[in-house]
C-alpha positions as CSV (number, residue, x, y, z in Angstrom):
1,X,9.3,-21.0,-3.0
2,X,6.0,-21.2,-5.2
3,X,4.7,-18.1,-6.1
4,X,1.3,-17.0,-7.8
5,X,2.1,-16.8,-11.4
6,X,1.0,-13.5,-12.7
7,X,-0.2,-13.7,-16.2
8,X,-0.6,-10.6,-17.9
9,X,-3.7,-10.5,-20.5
10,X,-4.9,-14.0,-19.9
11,X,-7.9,-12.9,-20.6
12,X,-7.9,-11.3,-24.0
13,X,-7.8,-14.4,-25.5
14,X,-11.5,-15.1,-24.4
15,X,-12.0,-12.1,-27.4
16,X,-9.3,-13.4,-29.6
17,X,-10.5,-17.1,-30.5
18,X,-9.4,-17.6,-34.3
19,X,-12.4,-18.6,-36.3
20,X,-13.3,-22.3,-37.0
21,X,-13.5,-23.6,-40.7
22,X,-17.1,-24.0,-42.4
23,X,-18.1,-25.7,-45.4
24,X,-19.1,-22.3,-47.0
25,X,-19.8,-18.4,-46.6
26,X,-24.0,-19.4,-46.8
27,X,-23.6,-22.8,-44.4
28,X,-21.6,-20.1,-42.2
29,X,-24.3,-17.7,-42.2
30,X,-26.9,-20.3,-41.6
31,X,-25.2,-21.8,-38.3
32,X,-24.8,-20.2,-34.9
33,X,-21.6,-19.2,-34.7
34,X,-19.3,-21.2,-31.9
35,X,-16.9,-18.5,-31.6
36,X,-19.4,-16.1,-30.2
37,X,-17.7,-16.0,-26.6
38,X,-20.1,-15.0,-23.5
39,X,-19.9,-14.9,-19.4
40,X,-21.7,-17.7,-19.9
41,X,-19.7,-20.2,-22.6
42,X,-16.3,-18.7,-22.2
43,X,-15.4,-20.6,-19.2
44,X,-15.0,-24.3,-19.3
45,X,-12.6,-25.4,-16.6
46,X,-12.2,-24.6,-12.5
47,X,-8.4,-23.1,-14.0
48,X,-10.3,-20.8,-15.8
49,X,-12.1,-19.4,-12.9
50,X,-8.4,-19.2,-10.7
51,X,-6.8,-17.4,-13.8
52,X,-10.1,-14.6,-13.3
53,X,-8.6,-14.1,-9.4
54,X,-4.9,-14.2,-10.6
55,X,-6.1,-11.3,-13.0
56,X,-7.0,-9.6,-9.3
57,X,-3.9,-10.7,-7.4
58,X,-1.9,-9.3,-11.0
59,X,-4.0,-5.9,-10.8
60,X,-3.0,-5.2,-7.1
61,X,0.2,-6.2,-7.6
62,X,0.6,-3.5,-9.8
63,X,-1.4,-1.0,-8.1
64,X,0.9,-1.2,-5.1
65,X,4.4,-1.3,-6.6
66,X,3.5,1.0,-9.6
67,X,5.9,-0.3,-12.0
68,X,5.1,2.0,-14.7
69,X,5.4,4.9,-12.5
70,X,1.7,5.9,-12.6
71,X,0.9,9.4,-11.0
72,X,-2.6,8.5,-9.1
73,X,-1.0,5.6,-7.3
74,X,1.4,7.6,-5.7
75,X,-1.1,9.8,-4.7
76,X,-3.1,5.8,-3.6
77,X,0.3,5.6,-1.8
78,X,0.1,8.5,0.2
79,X,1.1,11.9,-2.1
80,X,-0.4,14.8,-0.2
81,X,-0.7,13.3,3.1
82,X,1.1,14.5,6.2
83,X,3.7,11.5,5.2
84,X,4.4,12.2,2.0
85,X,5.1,15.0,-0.6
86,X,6.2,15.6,-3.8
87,X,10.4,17.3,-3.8
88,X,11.2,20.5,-5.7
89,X,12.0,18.1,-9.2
90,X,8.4,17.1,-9.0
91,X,6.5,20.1,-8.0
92,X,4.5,19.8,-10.7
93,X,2.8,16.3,-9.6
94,X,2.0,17.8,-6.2
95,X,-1.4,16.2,-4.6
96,X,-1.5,19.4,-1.5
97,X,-2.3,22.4,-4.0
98,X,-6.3,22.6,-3.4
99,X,-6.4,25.2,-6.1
100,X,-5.8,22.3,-8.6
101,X,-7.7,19.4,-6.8
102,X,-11.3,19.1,-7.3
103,X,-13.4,16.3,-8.6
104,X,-12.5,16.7,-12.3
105,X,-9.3,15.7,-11.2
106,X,-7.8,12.5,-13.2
107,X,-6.4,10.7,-10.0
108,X,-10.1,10.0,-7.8
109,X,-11.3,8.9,-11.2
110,X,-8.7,6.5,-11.3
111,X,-8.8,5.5,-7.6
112,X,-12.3,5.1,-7.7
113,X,-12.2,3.0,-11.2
114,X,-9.6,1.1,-10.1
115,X,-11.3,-0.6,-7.6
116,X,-14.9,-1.2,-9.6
117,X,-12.2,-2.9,-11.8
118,X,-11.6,-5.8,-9.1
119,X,-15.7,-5.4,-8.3
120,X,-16.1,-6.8,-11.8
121,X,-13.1,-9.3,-11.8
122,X,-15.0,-10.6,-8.7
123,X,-18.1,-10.5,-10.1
124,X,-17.0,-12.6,-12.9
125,X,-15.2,-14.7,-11.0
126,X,-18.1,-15.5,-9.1
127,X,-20.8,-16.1,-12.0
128,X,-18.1,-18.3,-13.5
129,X,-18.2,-20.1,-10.8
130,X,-21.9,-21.3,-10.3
131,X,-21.8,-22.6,-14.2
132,X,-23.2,-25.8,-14.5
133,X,-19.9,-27.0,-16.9
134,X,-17.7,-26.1,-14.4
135,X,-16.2,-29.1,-12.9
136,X,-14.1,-29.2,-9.2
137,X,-12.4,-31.0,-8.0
138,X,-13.8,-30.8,-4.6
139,X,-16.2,-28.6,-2.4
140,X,-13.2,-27.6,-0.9
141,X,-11.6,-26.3,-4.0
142,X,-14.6,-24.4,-4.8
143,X,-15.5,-22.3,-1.4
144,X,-11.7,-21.4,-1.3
145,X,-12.4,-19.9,-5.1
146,X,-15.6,-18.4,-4.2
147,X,-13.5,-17.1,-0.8
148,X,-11.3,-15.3,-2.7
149,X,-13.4,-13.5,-5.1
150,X,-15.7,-12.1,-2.2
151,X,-12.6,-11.1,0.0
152,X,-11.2,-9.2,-3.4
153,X,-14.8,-7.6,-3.6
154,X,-15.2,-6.7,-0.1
155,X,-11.8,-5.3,0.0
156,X,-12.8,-3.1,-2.8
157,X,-16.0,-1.8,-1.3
158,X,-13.8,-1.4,2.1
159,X,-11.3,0.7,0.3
160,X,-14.2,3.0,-1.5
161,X,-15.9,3.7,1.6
162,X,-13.0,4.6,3.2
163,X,-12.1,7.2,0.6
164,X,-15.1,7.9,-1.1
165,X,-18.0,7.2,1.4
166,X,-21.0,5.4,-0.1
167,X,-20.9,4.4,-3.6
168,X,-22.8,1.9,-5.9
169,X,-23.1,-1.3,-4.7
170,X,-22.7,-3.7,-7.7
171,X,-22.7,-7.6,-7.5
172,X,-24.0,-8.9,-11.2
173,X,-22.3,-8.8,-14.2
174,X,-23.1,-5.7,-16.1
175,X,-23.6,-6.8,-20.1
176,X,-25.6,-3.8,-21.2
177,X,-25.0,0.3,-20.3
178,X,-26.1,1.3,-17.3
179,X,-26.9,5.0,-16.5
180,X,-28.6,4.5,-13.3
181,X,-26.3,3.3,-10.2
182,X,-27.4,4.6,-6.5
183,X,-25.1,5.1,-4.0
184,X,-25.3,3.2,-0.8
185,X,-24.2,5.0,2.4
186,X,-20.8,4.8,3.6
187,X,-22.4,2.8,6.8
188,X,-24.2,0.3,4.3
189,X,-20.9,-0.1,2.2
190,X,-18.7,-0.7,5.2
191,X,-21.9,-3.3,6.2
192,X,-21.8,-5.2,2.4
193,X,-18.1,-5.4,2.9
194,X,-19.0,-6.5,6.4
195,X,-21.2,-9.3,5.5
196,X,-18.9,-10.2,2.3
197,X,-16.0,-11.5,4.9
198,X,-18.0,-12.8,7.4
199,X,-19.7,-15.9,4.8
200,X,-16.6,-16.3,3.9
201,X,-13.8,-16.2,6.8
202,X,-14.1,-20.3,7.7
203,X,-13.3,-21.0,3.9
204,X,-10.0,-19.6,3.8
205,X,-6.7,-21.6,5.1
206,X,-4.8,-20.6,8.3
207,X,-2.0,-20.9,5.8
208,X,-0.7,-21.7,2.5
209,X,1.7,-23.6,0.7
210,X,2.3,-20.5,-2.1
211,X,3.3,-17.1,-1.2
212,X,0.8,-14.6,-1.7
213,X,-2.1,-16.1,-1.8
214,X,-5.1,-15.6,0.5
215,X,-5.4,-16.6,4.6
216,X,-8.0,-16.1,7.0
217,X,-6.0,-13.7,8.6
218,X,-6.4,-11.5,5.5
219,X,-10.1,-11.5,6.4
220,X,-10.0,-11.2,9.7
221,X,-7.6,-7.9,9.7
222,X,-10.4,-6.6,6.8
223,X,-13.2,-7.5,9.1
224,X,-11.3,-5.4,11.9
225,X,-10.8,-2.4,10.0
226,X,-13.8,-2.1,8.3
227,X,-15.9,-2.8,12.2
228,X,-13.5,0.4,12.7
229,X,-14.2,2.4,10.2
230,X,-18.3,1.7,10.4
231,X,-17.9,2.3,14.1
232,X,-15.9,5.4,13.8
233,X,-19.2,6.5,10.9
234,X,-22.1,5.4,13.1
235,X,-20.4,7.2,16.3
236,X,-20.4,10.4,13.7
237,X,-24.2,10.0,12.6
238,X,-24.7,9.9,16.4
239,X,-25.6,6.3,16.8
240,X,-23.3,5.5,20.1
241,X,-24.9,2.0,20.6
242,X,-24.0,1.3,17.7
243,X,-20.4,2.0,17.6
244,X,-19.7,0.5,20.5
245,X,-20.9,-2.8,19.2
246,X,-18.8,-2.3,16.0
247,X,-16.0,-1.0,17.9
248,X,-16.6,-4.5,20.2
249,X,-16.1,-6.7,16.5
250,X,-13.3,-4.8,15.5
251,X,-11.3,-5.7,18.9
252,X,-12.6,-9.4,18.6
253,X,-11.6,-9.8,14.9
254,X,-8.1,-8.3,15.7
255,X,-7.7,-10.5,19.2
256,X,-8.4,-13.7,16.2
257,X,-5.4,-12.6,15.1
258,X,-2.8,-11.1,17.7
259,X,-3.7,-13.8,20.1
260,X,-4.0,-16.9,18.1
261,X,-1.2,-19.3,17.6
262,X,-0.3,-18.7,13.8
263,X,0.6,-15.1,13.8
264,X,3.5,-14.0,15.6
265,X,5.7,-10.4,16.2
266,X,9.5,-10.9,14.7
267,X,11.7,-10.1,17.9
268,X,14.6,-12.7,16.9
269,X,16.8,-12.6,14.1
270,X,15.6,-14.8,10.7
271,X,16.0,-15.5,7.3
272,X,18.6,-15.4,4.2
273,X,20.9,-12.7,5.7
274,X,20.3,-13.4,9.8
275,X,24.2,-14.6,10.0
276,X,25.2,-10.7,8.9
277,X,25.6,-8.9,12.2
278,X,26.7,-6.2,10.5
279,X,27.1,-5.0,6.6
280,X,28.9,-2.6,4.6
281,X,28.2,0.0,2.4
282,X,30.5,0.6,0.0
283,X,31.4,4.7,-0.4
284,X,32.2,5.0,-4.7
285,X,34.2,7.9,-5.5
286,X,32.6,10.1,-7.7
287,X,29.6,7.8,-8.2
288,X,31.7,5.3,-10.1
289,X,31.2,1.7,-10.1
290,X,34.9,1.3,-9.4
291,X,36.5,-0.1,-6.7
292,X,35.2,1.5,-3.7
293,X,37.3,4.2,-1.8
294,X,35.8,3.9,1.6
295,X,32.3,2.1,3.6
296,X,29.8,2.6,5.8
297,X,29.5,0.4,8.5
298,X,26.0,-0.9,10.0
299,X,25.0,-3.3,12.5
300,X,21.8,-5.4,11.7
301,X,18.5,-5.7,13.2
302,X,15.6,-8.1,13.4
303,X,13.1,-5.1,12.1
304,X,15.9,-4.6,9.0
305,X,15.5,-8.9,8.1
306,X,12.3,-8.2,7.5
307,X,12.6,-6.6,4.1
308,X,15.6,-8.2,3.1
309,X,14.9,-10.4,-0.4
310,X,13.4,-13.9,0.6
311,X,12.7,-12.9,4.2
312,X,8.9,-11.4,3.1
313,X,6.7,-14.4,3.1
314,X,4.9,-16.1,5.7
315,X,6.4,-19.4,4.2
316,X,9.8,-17.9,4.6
317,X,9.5,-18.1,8.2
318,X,8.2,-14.3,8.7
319,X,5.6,-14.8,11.3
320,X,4.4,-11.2,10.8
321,X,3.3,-11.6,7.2
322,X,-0.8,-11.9,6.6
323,X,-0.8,-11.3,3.1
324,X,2.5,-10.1,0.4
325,X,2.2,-9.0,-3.3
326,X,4.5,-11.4,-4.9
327,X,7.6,-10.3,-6.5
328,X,10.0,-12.8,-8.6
329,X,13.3,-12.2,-10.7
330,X,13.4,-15.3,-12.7
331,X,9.8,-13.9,-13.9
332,X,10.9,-10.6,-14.5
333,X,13.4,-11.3,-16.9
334,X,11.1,-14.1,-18.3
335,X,7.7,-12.3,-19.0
336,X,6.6,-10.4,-16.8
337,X,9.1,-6.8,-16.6
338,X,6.4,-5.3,-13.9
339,X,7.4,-8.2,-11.5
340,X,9.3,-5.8,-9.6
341,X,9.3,-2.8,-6.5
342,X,10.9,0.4,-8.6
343,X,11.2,1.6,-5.1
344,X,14.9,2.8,-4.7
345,X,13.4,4.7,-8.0
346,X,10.3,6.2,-7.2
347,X,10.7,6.9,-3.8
348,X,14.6,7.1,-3.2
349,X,16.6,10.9,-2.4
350,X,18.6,12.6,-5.1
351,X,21.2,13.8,-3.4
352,X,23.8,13.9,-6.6
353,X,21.9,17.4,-6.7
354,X,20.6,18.2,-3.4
355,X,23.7,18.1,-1.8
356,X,25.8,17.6,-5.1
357,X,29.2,19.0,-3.8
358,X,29.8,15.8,-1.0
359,X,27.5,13.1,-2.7
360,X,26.8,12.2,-6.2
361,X,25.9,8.8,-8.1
362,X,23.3,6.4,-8.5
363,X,24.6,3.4,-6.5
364,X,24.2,1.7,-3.1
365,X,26.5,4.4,-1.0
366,X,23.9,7.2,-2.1
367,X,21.1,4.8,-1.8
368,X,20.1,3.8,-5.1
369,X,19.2,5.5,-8.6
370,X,16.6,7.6,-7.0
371,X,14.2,10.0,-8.7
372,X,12.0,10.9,-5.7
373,X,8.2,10.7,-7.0
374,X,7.5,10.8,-3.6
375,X,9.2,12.1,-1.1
376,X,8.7,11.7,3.4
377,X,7.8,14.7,4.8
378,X,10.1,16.6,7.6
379,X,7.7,14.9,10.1
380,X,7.8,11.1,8.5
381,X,12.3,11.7,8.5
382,X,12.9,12.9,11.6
383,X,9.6,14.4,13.6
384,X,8.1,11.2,14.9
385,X,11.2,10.8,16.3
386,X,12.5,13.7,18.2
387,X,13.0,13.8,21.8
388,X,12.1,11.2,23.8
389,X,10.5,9.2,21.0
390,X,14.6,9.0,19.3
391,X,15.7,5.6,21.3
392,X,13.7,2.7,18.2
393,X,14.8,0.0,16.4
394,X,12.9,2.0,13.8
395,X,14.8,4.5,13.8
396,X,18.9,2.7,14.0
397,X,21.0,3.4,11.0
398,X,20.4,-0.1,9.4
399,X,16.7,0.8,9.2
400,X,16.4,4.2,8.4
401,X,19.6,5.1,7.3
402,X,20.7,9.0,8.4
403,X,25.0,8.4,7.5
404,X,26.2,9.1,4.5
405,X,29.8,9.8,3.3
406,X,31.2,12.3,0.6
407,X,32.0,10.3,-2.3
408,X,33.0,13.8,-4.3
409,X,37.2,13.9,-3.8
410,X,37.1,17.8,-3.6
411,X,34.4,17.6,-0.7
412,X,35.6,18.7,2.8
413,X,33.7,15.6,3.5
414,X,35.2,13.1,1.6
415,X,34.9,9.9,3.1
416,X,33.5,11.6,6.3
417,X,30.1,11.7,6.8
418,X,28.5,14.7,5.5
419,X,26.6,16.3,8.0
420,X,22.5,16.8,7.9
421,X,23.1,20.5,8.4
422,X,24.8,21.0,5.6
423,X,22.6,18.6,3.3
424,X,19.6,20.8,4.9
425,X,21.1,24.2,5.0
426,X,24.6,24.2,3.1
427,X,23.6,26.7,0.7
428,X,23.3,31.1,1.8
429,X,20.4,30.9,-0.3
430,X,16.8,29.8,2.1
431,X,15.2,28.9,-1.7
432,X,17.8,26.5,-2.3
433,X,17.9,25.1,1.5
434,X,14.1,24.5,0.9
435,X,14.6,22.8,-2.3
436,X,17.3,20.5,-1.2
437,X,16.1,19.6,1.8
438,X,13.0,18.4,-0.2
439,X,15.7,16.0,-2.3
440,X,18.1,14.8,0.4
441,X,16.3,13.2,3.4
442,X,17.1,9.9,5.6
443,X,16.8,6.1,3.4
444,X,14.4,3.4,5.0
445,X,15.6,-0.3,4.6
446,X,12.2,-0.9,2.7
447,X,13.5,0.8,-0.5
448,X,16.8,0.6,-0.7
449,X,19.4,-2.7,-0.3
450,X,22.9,-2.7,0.4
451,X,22.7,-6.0,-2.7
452,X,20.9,-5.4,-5.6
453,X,19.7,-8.6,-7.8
454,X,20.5,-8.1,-11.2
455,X,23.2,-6.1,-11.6
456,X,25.0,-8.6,-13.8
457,X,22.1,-8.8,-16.3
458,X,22.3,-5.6,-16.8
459,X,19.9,-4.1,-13.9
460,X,20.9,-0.7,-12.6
461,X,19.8,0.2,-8.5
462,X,16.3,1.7,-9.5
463,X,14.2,-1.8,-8.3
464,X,14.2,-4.3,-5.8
465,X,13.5,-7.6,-6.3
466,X,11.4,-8.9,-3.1
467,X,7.5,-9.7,-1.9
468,X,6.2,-7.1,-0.4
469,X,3.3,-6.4,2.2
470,X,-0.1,-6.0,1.8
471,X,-0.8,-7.0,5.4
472,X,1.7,-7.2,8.7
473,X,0.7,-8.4,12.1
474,X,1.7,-4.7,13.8
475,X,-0.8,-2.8,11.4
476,X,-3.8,-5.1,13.3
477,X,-2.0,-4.3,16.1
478,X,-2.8,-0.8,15.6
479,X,-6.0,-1.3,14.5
480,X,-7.1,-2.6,18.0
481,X,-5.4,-0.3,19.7
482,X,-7.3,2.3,17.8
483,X,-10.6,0.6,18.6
484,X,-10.2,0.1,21.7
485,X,-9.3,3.7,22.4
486,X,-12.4,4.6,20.8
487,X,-14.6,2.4,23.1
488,X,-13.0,4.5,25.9
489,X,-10.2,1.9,27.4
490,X,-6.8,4.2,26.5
491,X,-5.1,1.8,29.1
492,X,-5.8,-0.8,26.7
493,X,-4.7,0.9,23.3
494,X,-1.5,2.4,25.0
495,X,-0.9,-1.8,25.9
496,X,-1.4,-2.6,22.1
497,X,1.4,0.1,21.3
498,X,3.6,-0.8,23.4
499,X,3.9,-4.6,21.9
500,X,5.6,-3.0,19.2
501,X,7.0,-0.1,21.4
502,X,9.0,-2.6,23.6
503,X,9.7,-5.1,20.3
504,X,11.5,-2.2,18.7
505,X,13.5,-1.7,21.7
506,X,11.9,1.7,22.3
507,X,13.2,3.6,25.6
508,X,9.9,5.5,26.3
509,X,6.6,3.4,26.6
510,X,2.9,5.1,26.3
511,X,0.9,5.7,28.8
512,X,-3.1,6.1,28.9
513,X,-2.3,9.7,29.0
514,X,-0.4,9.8,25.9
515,X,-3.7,8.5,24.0
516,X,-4.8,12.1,22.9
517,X,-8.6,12.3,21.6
518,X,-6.7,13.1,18.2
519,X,-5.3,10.1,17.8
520,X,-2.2,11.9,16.9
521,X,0.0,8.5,19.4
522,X,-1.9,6.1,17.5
523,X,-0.8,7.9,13.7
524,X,2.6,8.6,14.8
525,X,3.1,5.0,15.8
526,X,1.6,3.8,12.3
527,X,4.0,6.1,10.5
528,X,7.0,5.0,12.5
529,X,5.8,1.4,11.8
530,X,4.1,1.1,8.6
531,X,6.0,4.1,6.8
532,X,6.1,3.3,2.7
533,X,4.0,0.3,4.1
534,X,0.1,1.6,4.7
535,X,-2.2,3.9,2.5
536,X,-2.3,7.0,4.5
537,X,-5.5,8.2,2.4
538,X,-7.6,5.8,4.1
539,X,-6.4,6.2,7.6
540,X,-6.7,9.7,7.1
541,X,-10.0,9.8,5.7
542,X,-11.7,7.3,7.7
543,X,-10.8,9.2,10.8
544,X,-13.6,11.4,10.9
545,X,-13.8,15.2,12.2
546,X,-11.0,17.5,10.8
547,X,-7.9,14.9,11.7
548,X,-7.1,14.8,8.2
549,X,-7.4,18.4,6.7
550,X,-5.5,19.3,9.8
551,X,-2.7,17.1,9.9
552,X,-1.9,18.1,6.1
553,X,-2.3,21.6,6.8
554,X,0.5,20.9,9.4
555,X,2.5,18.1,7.9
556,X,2.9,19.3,4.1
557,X,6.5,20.1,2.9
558,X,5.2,22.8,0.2
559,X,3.2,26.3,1.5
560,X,0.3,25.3,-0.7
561,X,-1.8,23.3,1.6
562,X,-2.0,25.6,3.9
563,X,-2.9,28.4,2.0
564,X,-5.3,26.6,-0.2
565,X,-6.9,24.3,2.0
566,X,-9.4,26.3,3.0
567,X,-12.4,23.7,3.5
568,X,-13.0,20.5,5.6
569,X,-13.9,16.9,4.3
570,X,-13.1,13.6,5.6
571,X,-14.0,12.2,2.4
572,X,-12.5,12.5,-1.2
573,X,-15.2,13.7,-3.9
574,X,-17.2,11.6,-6.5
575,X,-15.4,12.2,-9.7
576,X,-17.5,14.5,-11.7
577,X,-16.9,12.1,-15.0
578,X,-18.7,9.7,-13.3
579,X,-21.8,11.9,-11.6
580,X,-22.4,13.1,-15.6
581,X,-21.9,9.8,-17.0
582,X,-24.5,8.4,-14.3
583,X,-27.3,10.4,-16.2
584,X,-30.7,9.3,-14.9
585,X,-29.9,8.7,-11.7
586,X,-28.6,11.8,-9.5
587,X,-25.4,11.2,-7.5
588,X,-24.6,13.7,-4.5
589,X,-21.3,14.9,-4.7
590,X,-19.7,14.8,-0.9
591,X,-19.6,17.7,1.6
592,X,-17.0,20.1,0.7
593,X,-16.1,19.5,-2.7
594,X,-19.7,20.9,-4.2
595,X,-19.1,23.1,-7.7
């Protein structure tokens, strides 16, 4: 399968060209200097303009898998949400205590930074394209360039209003200081964003022939989420007419989608492991990589193919797949070591010392080498699906993975599974339960694999080695359920969650009645569906009211939300570094977060 090549500083060499030879220092002087690279002269060739947007599709890349491990994107990921937290090994990195977050804090300037990063990569992009030495070779090849850089800029914008509310609104290239910038309102960000996918939705392909690159779809989910969020704004600001028309767009850009012919929900086994009704785990005796004393036996699942390596892509016969960061091996080892999902890493348990007298080791029977730089809260594991709410697809061992056998010879449970009541509360001291309970928790089939790529190269079980998703058909799904609760028709949104109640084999279907005015069905489903999959911020956030201060004060592991969240916003703050650096223009920091 093609991929999108990622190449990592591309652009440097635009302000790296060698010097040409001259007659003489003087004839030097005299002449105007060739090597003087501008917007303007640096780009020569349509390639040129594609490597600009591969420098985008590289930068998001990175920003979702985090190969380096970068604090702010976990919090991007969810850190401090009610589905994630931080265990007791990382305390320290915790995103909940509000008597440390304020707007001098390091990770909303780089959230916010990050994303006027692709602005200006877009930007760019696009003034590179209207040169006049710019040659294509067709219209065709053109719109689907100029496509792609205002989808990357109106994703941006989408993403800042959702988290930030109105900001700047920036669409030249930038070539001298600028201390000046006004922000836009959150309604007239959503709206640029808005009108951004809109010129461009007919220019992009149903589908492609190389994983990862853009599809209409891409835009139409946008355009369905960002009608949302504007609607869910303007019905705040009290303009009711108005939502309901953007509540209308959202529902009709989603339908595009869900009811068209090239998008489908997986309810069938596919891909390169669908012949595996059932895998084993092997159970390693004291965490050594010898011959295995015992395994775990699981039975497979449609919902587990889809994050199984070469299963991710749309062109790999995943029909749920809108849009997928591209992940290759062969480029890892080649060039690119950030080609890869640290996953079983960053977000895997440690229970060699949560539970260290039944489990220990870094290998597949314990889940990986996990460090736990973020961690699911009690409500992500196991309270979305108490009761009633048990019976999912989501929820079977192969999927979210709750048995685990002693590998430690002395344990009681050696070779038996080890019990969550004694992972939870095996110790007489409550400080100790707390704390291990933080490291040892349930491992979802999106970060862990029972066959790790690499390991004969040399590669230990901290990454895995597949695409991942940017977009999936069910998170559109829930998008138009969510709008068309808020237009009033709760029969109609329970419907929407039901298509991926009943394809996940789910025992209790929602009702109209279930569709609280909280929207705690519709958040509940997301985080049984898109769990290590969404960005939790922005649902949050673009919510409205007090959903999100209330469902952290609720949902956080660690006491300190609770006691030190003692304001309201539905918005995070301007970074103070850049209201100060904007100097001749005042910027309003957002309600809440005032000095």
């Amino acid at each position: 399968m093609k991929k999108i090549k990622y190449i990592a500083g591309i652009w440097m060499l635009l302000f790296l060209v060698s010097m040409v030879s001259c007659e003489s220092d003087e004839a030097f002087l005299k002449e105007k200097p060739q090597t003087f690279y501008t917007v303007d002269n640096a780009f020569s060739t349509s390639a040129q303009v594609d490597q600009v947007l591969v420098s985008i599709y590289s930068h998001l890349r990175n920003l979702w898998a985090n190969p380096d491990e970068t604090g702010w994107i976990f919090a991007f990921r969810g850190n401090g949400t009610d589905m994630f937290d931080v265990a007791s090994i990382r305390r320290g990195n915790t995103f909940n205590n509000y008597g440390t977050i304020n707007p001098d804090n390091s990770y909303f300037y780089e959230n916010y930074t990050t994303w006027y990063y692709v602005i200006s990569r877009a930007n760019l992009a696009l003034h590179a394209s209207e040169l006049p030495q710019i040659s294509w070779s067709s219209a065709s090849e053109k719109a689907y360039a100029v496509a792609q850089a205002r989808f990357f800029r109106a994703f941006a914008y989408r993403n800042l209003a959702e988290l930030f509310g109105g900001v700047p609104i920036v669409t030249d290239i930038s070539t001298t200081p600028k201390y000046d910038y006004k922000r836009a309102t959150r309604v007239e960000t959503y709206q640029f964003a808005i009108t951004e996918l809109e010129a461009i939705e007919a220019d992009l392909p149903e589908t492609t022939t190389i994983g990862g690159r853009l599809v209409k779809g891409a835009a139409q989910h946008n355009l369905s989420e960002t009608y949302l969020a504007m609607g869910t704004q303007l019905a705040a600001d009290g303009k009711a007419a108005e939502a309901t028309a953007a509540f209308a767009k959202s529902i009709s850009f989603a339908s595009k989608i869900i009811d068209g012919t090239t998008f489908k929900l997986i309810n069938t086994r596919f891909g390169t492991r669908k012949s595996s009704l059932s895998i084993g785990v092997n159970v390693y005796q004291g965490g050594s990589s010898a011959s295995p004393v015992d395994t775990v036996m699981q039975t497979t699942n449609y919902y587990w193919d889809m994050f199984q390596e070469g299963n991710v892509n749309y062109q790999d016969g995943n029909t749920e797949c809108i849009w997928a960061i591209q992940i290759d091996y062969a480029a890892y080892k080649a060039e690119d070591k950030r080609s890869k999902l640290p996953y079983s890493r960053t977000f895997g348990a440690d229970f060699r010392d949560g539970v260290k007298n039944h489990m220990t080791g870094t290998l597949e029977d314990v889940g990986g080498r996990g460090i736990i730089q973020l961690m699911p809260t009690m409500y992500t594991r196991d309270g979305v699906y108490t009761d009633k709410w048990g019976t999912d697809m989501r929820n079977s061992d192969i999927v979210l993975r709750r048995r685990f056998k002693g590998n430690v010879a002395a344990s009681a449970y050696f070779k038996k599974v080890v019990p969550w009541s004694e992972m939870y509360n095996g110790s007489t001291d409550a400080t100790t339960n707390t704390n291990n309970k933080s490291l040892c928790f349930p491992i979802s089939c999106k970060i862990a694999t029972d066959k790790y790529t690499g390991l004969v190269d040399g590669e230990n079980l901290s990454n895995l080695f597949r695409d991942d998703y940017f977009i999936r058909l069910p998170e559109t799904i829930l998008l138009r359920a969510e709008a068309k609760q808020r237009s009033g028709d709760k029969t109609g949104a329970a419907a929407d969650i039901n298509l991926l109640r009943s394809r996940a084999q789910c025992t209790y279907l929602v009702t109209a009645a279930d569709m609280d005015d909280n929207f705690n069905t519709i958040l509940d489903e997301r985080t049984r569906e898109l769990v290590y999959e969404e960005c939790r911020w922005n649902t949050l956030l673009r919510m409205g009211g007090t959903i999100a201060v209330d469902r952290i004060k609720k949902y956080a592991y660690w006491p300190e939300a609770a006691a030190t969240l003692t304001f309201s916003y539905n918005l995070w703050p301007i970074p103070q570094t850049v209201i100060d650096t904007n100097k001749d223009q005042k910027l309003d920091q957002n309600p809440g977060w005032t000095r």
